[in-house]
N, C-alpha and C positions, 0 to 999 in steps of 0.2 A: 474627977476623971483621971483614969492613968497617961500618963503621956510619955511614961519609957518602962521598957522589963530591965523587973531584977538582975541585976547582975551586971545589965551591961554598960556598968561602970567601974569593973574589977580593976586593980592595982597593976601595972603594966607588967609583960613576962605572961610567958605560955605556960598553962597549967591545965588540968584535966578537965576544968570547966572553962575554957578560953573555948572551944570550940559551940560547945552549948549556946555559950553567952552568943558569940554571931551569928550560930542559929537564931535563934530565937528574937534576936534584934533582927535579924533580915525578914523576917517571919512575923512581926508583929502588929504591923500594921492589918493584915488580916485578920491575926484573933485578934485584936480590938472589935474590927467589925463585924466579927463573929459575936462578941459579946454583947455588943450595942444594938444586931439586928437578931432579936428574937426571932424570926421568921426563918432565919438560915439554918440548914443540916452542920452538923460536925464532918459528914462525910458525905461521898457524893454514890451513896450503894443505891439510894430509890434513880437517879437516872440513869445508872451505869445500868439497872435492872430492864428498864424501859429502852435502852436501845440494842439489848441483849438478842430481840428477834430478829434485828436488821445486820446484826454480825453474822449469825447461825444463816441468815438466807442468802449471803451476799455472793454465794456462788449463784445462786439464781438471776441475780443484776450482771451478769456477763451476756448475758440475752439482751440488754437493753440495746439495742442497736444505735440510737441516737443521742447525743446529751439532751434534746427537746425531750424522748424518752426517760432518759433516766430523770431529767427535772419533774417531769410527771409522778412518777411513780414516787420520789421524796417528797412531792404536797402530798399524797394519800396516804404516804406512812404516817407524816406529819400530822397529817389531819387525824386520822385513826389514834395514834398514838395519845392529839393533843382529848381528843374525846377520852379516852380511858382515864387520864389523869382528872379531868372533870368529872366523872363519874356516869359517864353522859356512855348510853350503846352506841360503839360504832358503828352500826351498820343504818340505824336511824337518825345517828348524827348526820352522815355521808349523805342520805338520802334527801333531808331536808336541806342539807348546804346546795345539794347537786339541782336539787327543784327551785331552790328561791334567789340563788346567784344569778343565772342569767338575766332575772325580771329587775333585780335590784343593782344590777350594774348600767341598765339602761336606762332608769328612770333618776337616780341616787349617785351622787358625787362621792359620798361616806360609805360603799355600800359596803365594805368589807367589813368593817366594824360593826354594821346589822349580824352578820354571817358566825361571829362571837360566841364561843360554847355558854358564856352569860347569859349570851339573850334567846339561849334554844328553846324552844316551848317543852313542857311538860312532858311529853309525848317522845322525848328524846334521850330524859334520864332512865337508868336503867332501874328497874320496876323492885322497891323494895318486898321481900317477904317476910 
């Protein structure tokens, strides 16, 4: 396991790679776990791409008259959004959260975690060709 970057043990005295080196030491504890979680992007272009339509409308949210309003309107982007990245249609994600929330909130302690783009039925991925 690495446990320090190269360099940042250089010979004392400012030289062209003095600054590198404290980059990269301030810096490294992230790429370590960049290295160590496979799962992670190098960069952050797939979510910057994903809230790209709520930048472009956000003249539209000047209408939100209330913050109870505008909290609304970011569960639905959220939600919409969180379905696209599941692969899941929004519009029959939405459909099914909006029809089985109210049933499963009053009978179900857990019920959000039922409501989960995981456990959406078949009926709600979007239709390979």
């Amino acid at each position: 396991m690495i446990n320090r970057p190269l360099g940042a043990h250089a010979p004392g005295g400012r030289s062209f790679y003095t600054p590198l080196a404290l980059t990269v030491t301030e810096q490294w504890p992230y790429l370590i776990r960049y290295l160590e979680d496979g799962r992670l992007e190098l960069s952050n272009n797939r979510a910057e791409r994903s809230i790209k339509p709520f930048v472009m409308g956000r003249k539209n949210w000047l209408f939100a008259n209330t913050p109870a309003g505008a909290q609304s309107s970011a569960v639905i982007y959220s939600l919409i959004e969180t379905a696209k990245e599941n692969q899941l249609d929004p519009y029959r994600y939405l459909l099914w959260v909006l029809k089985n929330a109210p049933v499963l909130s009053q009978r179900d302690e857990a019920w959000a975690e039922k409501l989960l783009p995981s456990k959406a039925p078949q009926e709600c991925y979007i239709p390979r060709i």
